[in-house]
C-alpha positions in Angstrom: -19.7 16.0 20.8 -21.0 12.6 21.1 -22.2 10.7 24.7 -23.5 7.5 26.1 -26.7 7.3 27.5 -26.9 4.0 29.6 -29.5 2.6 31.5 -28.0 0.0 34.0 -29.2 -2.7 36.3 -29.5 -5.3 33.6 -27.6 -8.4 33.3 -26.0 -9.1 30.6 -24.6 -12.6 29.1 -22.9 -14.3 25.7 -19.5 -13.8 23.9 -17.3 -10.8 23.1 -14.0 -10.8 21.1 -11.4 -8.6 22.7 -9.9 -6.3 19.4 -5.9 -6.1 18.7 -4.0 -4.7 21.2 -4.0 -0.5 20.9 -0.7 0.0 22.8 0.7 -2.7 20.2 -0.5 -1.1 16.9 1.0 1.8 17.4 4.3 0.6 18.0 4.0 -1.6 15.2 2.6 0.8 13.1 5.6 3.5 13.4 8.0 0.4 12.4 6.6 0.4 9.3 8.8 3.5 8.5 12.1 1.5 9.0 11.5 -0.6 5.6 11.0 0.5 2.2 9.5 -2.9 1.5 5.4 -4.0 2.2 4.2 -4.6 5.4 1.1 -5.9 6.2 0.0 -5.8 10.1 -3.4 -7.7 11.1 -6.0 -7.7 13.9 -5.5 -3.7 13.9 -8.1 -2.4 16.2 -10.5 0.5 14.7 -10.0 2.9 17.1 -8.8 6.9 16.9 -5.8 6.7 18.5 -4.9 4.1 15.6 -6.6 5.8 12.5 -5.3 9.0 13.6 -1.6 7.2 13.5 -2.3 5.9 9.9 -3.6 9.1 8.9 -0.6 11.0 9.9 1.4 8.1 8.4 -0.9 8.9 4.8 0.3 12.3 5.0 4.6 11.4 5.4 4.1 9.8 2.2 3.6 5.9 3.2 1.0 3.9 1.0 -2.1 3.1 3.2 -4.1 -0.2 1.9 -7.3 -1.0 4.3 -7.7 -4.6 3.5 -10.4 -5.2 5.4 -11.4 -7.2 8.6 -8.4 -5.2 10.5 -5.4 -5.8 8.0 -3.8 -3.4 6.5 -0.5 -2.8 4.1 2.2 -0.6 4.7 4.8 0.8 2.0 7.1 3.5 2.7 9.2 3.9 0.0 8.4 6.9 -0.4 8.5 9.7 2.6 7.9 13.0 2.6 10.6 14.5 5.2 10.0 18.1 4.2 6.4 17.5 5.4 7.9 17.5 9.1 8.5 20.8 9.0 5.0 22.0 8.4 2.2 23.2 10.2 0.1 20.1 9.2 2.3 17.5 10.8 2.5 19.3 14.1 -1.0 19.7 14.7 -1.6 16.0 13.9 1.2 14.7 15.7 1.0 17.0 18.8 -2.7 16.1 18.8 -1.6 12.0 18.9 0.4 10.5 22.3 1.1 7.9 20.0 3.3 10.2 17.2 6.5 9.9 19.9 7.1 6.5 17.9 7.8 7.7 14.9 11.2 9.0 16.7 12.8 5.8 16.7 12.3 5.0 13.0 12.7 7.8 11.6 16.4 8.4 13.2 17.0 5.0 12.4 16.2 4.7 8.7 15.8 8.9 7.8 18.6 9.7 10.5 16.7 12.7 11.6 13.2 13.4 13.0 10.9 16.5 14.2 9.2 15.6 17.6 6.4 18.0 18.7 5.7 17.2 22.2 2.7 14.6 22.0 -0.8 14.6 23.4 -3.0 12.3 25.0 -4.5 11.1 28.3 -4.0 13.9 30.9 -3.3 11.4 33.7 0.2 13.4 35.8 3.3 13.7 34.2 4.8 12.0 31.2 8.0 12.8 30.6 10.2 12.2 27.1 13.4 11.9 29.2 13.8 8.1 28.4 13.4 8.1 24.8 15.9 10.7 24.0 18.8 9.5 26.6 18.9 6.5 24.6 19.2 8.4 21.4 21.8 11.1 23.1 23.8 7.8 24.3 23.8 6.2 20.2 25.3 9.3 19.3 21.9 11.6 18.4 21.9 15.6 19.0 19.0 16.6 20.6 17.3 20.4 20.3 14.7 21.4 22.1 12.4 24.6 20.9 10.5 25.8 24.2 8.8 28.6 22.1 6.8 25.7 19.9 7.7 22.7 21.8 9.3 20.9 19.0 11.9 18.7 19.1 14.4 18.2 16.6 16.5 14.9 16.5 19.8 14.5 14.8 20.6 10.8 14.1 23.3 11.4 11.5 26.2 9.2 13.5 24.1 6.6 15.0 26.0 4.0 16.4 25.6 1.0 19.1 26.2 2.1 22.8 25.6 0.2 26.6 21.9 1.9 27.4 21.2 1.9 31.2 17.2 3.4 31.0 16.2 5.2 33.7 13.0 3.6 33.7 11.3 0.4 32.4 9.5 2.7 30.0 7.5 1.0 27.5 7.4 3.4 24.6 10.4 4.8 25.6 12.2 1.4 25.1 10.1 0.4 21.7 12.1 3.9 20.4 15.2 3.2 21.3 14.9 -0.1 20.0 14.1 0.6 16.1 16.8 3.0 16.3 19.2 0.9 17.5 18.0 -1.9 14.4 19.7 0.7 12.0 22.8 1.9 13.9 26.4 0.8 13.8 27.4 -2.0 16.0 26.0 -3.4 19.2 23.9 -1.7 21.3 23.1 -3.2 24.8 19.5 -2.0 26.1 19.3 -2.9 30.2 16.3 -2.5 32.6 14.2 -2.7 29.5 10.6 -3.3 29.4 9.4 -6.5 28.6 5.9 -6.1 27.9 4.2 -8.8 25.4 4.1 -5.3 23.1 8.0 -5.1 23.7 8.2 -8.5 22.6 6.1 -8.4 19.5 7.6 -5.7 18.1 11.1 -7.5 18.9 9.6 -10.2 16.6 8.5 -8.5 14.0 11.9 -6.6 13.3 13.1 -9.9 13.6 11.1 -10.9 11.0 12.2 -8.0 8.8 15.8 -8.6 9.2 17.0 -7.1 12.3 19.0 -8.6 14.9 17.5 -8.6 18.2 18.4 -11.3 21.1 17.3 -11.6 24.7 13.1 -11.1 23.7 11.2 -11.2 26.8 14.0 -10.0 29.1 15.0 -6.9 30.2 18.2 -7.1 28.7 18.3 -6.9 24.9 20.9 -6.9 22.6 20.5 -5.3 19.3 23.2 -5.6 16.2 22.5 -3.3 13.6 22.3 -4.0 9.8 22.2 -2.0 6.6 18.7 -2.0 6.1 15.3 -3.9 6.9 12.7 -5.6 4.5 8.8 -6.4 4.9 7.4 -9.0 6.5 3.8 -9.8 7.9 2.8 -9.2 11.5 -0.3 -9.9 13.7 -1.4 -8.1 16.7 -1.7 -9.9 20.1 -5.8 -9.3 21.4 -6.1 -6.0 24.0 -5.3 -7.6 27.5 -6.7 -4.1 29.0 -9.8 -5.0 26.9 -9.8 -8.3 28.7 -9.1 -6.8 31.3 -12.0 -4.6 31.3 -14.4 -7.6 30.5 -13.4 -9.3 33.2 -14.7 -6.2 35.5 -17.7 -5.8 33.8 -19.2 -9.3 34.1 -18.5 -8.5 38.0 -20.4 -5.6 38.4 -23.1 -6.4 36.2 -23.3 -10.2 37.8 -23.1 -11.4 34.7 -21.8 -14.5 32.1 -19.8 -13.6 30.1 -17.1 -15.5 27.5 -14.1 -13.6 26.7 -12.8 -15.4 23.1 -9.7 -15.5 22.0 -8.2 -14.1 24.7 -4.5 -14.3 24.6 -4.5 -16.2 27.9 -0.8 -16.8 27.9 0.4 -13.1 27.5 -2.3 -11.5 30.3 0.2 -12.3 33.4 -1.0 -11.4 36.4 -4.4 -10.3 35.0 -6.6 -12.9 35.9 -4.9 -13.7 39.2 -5.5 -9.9 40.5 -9.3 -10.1 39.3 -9.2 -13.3 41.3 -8.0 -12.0 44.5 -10.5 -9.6 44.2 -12.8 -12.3 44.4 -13.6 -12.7 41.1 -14.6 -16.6 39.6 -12.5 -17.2 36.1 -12.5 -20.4 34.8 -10.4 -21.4 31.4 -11.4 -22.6 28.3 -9.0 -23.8 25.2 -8.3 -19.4 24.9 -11.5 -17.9 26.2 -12.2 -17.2 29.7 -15.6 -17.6 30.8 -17.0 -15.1 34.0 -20.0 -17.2 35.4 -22.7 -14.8 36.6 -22.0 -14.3 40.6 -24.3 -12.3 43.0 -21.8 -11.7 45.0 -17.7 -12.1 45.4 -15.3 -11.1 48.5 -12.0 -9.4 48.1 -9.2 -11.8 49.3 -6.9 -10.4 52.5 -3.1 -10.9 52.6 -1.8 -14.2 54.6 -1.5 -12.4 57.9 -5.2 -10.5 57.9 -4.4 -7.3 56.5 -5.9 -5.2 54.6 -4.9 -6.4 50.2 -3.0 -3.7 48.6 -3.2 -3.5 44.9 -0.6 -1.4 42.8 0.3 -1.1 39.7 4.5 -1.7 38.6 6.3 -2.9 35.1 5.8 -5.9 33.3 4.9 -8.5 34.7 3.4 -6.6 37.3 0.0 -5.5 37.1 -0.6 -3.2 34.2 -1.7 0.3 35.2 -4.4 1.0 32.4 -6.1 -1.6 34.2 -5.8 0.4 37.8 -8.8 2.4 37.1 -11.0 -1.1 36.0 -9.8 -3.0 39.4 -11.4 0.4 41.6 -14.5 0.4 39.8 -15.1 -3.2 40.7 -13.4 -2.5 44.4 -16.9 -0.9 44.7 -19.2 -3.4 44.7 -17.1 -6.4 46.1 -17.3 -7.4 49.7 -14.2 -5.9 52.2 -11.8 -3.3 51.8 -9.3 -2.8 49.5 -6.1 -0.1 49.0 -5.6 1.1 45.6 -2.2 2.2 44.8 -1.7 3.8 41.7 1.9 4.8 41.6 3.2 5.4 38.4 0.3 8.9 37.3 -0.3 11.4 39.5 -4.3 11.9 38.2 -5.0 9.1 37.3 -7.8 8.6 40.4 -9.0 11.8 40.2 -12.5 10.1 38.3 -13.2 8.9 41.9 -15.2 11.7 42.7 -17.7 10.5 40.4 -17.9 7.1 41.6 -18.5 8.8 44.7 -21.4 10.6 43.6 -22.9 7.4 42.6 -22.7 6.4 46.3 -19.6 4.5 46.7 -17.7 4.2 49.7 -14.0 5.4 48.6 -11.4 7.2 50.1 -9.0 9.5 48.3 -5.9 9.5 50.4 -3.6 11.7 48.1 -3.1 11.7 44.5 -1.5 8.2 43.7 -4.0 5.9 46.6 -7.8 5.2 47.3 -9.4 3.1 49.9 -12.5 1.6 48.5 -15.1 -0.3 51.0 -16.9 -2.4 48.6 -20.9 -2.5 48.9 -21.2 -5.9 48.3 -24.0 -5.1 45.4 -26.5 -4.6 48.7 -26.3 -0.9 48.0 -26.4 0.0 44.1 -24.5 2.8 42.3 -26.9 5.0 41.0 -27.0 6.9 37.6 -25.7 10.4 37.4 -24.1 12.5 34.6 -20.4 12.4 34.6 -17.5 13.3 31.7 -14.9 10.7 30.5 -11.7 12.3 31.8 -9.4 9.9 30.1 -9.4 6.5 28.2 -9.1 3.9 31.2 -11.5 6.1 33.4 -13.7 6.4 31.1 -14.3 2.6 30.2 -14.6 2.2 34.3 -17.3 4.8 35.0 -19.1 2.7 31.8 -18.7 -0.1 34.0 -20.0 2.0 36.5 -22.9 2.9 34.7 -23.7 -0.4 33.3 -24.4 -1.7 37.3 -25.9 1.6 38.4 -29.7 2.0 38.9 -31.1 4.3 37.0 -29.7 6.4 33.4 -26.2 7.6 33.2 -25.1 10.1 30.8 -20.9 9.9 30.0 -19.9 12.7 28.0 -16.7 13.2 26.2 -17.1 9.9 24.5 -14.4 10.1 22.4 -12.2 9.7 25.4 -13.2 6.4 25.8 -13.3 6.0 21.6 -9.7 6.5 21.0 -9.1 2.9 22.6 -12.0 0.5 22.2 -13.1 -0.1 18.9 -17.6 0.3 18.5 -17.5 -0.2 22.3 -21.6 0.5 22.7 -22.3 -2.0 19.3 -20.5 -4.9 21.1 -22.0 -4.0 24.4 -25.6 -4.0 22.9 -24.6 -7.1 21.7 -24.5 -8.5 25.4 -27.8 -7.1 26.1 -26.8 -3.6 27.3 -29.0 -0.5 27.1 -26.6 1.7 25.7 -26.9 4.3 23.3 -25.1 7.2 21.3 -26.5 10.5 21.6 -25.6 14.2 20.6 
């Protein structure tokens, strides 16, 4: 096991390129099972989440071309069902949160699929329930094997149905969606999310021959057709990466130019980073961070205390909950954190706190942080990475604190940011990988 060794307390300054988006790719990515016909995807980030996707994809029988500089082609023409019953592809995909989007795909084009309940983040609760009621509602059989906690799917009499979702689930809509491309008739998708990942992949079908209306809304309309073809497809850049950039020229009070941002699909990004006090200034796509000693959380109109909380698209992304605490810490005022949708998801704070910041943990889904104003330092300690988000904020952390930090349990924090400690080193950073 790998960690990150980081002396902080330096400023850093010059340009980073945010990589394509992770919670993108691996939508995109299932698709590719949906078409018999090349796909090539670009701007895919080089990540674990991602490799471990195209891996699994490698082993179902789809052709797997690295092109270089984050393309890659796509062929499924030939996939190995039977290999969904074996030992192999459970252990991969029950390893991989991501594998739940093969459902979609796979009942569209294959009319069948084998689900083993998916890993990742251990954040609270993340239920399935979405993604199958809008298969069960289409027509699918669902069985459930509580003994090995597989699910098998039976597609065979897709057809298109009025989908209500119970909630503005992000993956949970991208599935029903490709399954719906494939079905018979017109299925309605309401109270859909509409995340710039919900709307890329909308495209790209699009663009492969399926017939989606109402992009960007939360009501879609899907007709389905016969079959799909190829078609090539880039990914927007990571708005959490941005996201995260944003946060760390704050705490380390430094410049820093975020290129090739994606400005137009960030919503409320930079307006939250700005009410936390936070300078942002545009440029053609890049945002530039000018270094700031200090900066002053914002209160609501009538003098209260701000609230921040996380809600669907186009409200304020919740992998970027964790990044807006982190820099809570070192602002000037108060400021409640209100993390609603995980129920662990601030459980990391302890080891702010043992850096010396000033946060409250009032239950499971809210913190109170009162911000130091950078007049008292964080201060280095050894901590883990408990999750992906977390653990790119304690790096923040640690890149501000006096003192060495050690972050183990690195490869938390590698399954979504591609050679994070290169491109930070890059900046000036004193970071390092170490066994």
């Amino acid at each position: 096991m790998s960690s990150f060794s980081i002396k902080g307390g330096k400023r850093l300054a010059g340009e980073i390129i945010p990589q394509g988006a992770k919670n993108e790719a691996l939508q995109v990515i299932s698709a590719v099972l949906l078409t018999s016909e090349e796909i090539i995807i670009h701007n895919i980030p080089d990540i674990l989440d991602v490799n471990r996707l195209i891996q699994l994809l490698g082993e179902m029988g789809v052709k797997t071309i690295n092109l270089g500089n984050g393309s890659w082609s796509f062929t499924a023409s030939d996939i190995r069902m039977d290999y969904l019953n074996s030992e192999d592809f459970v252990k991969r995909a029950s390893s991989l949160r991501g594998s739940i989007m093969l459902m979609g795909p796979l009942c569209g084009r294959f009319k069948k699929a084998i689900v083993p309940r998916p890993g990742g983040d251990k954040i609270g609760r993340r239920r399935l329930d979405t993604h199958f009621t809008g298969l069960l509602k289409m027509g699918a059989r669902v069985d459930y094997n509580s003994t090995n906690g597989i699910f098998s799917v039976n597609a065979s009499n897709l057809e298109g149905a009025y989908i209500l979702l119970d909630e503005a689930s992000v993956t949970g809509t991208a599935n029903v969606i490709m399954a719906a491309c494939m079905a018979k008739g017109r299925t309605r998708i309401f109270n859909a999310a509409c995340e710039p990942y919900i709307v890329q992949l909308c495209k790209m079908l699009n663009a492969m021959g399926a017939k989606i209306s109402g992009i960007g809304s939360n009501l879609l309309y899907i007709d389905g057709v016969d079959s799909l073809g190829g078609c090539s497809h880039t990914l927007l850049p990571d708005m959490i990466e941005v996201g995260s950039f944003i946060g760390l020229a704050a705490m380390t009070r430094s410049a820093i130019r975020i290129k090739n941002c994606g400005f137009e699909h960030l919503g409320m990004i930079p307006d939250i980073f700005g009410r936390l006090g936070i300078q942002i200034e545009k440029e053609d796509d890049d945002i530039i961070v000018p270094a700031a000693d200090h900066y002053r959380i914002e209160n609501f109109m009538d003098g209260s205390i701000l609230t921040i909380a996380d809600a669907p698209w186009p409200g304020f992304t919740p992998d970027l909950i964790s990044i807006a605490l982190v820099v809570a810490t070192q602002a000037q005022g108060s400021i409640l954190i209100h993390q609603k949708m995980f129920e662990s998801r601030l459980f990391f704070v302890d080891k702010l706190i043992d850096m010396g910041a000033r946060i409250i943990l009032c239950d499971p889904h809210r913190a109170t942080v009162i911000g130091l104003g950078h007049q008292v330092p964080l201060r280095g300690i050894r901590m883990s990475s408990p999750d992906i988000r977390a653990g790119v904020a304690l790096l923040i952390a640690a890149l501000s604190a006096e003192g060495t930090s050690i972050i183990d349990n690195i490869e938390q924090i590698d399954r979504g940011y591609q050679n994070i400690d290169g491109r930070l080193r890059a900046l000036g950073a004193d970071i390092s990988r170490i066994s």
